[in-house]
C-alpha positions as CSV (number, residue, x, y, z in Angstrom):
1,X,155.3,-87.0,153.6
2,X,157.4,-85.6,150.8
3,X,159.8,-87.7,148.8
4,X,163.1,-86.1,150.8
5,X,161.5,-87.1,153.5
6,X,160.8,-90.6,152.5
7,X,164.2,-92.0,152.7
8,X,164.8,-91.1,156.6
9,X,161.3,-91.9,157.8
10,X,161.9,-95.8,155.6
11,X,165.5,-95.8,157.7
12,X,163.9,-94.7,160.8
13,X,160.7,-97.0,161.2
14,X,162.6,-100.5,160.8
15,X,166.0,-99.3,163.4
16,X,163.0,-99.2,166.0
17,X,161.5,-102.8,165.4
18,X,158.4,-101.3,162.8
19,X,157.8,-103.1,159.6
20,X,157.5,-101.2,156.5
21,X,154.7,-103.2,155.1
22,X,153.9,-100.5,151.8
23,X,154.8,-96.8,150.8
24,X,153.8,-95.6,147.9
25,X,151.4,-92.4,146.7
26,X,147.6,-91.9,145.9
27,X,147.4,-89.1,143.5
28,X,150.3,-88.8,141.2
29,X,149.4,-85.1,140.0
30,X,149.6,-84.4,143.7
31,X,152.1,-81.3,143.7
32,X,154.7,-81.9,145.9
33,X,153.8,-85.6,145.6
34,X,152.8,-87.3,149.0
35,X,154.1,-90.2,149.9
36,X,152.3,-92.4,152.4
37,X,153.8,-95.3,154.6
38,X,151.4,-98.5,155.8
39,X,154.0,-100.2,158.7
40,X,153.4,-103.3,161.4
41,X,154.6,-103.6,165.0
42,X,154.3,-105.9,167.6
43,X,155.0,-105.6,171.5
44,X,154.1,-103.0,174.0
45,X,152.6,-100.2,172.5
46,X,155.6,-97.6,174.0
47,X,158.4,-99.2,171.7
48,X,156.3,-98.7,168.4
49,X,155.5,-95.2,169.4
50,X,158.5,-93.8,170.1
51,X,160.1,-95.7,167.0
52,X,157.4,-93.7,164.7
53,X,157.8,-90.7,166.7
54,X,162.1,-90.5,165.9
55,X,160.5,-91.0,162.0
56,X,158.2,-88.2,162.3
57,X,160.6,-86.6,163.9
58,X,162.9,-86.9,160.6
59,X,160.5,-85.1,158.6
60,X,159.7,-81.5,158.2
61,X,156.3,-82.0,160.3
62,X,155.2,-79.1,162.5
63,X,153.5,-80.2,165.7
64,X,149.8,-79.1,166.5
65,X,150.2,-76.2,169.5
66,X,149.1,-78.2,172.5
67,X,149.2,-81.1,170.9
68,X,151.6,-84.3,172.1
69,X,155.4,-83.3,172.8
């Protein structure tokens, strides 16, 4: 992600029971820079999914055509 979108997605995650366990970037000359988020979550795997899914959902991420709704 880029850095607006970092905030929301770090708000997001935890408000759903995920774990921010590390964000940080790879390649500072990276232009935007991209951030990357390494989370944890335990439990059924339908809580965690819809949790990350209302963070993706914060960020400017176009889905796939045909892909998941």
């Amino acid at each position: 992600m880029i850095a607006k979108e970092v905030q929301p997605v770090l708000v997001a995650l935890p408000r759903g029971g995920v774990e921010l366990v590390e964000a940080r970037h790879h390649n500072p000359t990276d232009e935007p820079p991209l951030f990357f988020v390494h989370y944890w979550a335990v439990g059924d795997a339908v809580s965690p999914a819809k949790a990350i899914r209302r963070a993706v959902d914060t960020t400017d991420v176009v889905p796939m055509p045909g892909g998941a709704a």
